[in-house]
N, C-alpha and C positions, 0 to 999 in steps of 0.2 A: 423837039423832045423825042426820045426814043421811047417806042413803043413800048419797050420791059416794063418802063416807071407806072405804065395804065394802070394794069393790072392791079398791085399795091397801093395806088392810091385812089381805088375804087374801092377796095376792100376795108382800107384804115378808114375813107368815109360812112361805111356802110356799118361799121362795126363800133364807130364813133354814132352813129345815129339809134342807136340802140336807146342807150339809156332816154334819151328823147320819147321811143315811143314808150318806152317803160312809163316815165312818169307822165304822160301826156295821157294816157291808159290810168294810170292811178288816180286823177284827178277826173277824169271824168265819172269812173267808178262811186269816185266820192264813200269809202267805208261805208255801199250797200246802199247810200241814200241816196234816193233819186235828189236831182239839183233843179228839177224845175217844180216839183210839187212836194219836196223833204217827203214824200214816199217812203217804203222798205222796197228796195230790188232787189227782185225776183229769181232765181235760176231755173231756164225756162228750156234750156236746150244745150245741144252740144253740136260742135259740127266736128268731120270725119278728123281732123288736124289737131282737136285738143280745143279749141276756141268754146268759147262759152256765151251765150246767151240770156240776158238780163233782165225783165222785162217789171215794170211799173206798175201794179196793176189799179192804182188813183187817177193816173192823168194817161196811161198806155207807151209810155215812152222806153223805149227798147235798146241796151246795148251789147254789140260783142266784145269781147274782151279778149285777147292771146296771152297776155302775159299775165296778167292779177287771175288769180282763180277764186276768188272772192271766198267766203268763210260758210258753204253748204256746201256738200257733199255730193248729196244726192242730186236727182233730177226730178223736177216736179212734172215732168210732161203737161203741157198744159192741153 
C-alpha cells in the first residue's frame, strides 16, 4: 500500500468517529439527569478547552462533557 492513502484514511476514520463521540456524550449526559441516582446535574466547572464539568450532588457522580454544553450558562463554582 502506498503510504499517501495513510494519511486520508486516518482522517476519514477520525472524522467518521465523531458523531460516535457525539452521541456517546449525549447519552451519557442524559438531558441533565444523573443515570445512577435520576439526580439534576450540576455545572461545576470548565476546563481551559471548552469542556464542562457535571457534577451530581445526590449520589457525587461527576461528568465531562466536550460536545453537549448542557442547558446552564453560568458556572456554579462549587
Amino acid at each position: 500500500m502506498n503510504l499517501l492513502w495513510i494519511i486520508p484514511i486516518i482522517l476519514i476514520l477520525w472524522i467518521g468517529a465523531i458523531p460516535i463521540f457525539i452521541y456517546s456524550e449525549k447519552a451519557e449526559y442524559n438531558d441533565g439527569i444523573c443515570k445512577h441516582c435520576g439526580g439534576k446535574l450540576r455545572h461545576a466547572d470548565n476546563d481551559s478547552q471548552g469542556g464542562m464539568l457535571w457534577v451530581c450532588d445526590d449520589c457525587g457522580t461527576h461528568l465531562w462533557t466536550s460536545w453537549i454544553k448542557g442547558n446552564e450558562g453560568g458556572t456554579d463554582n462549587v
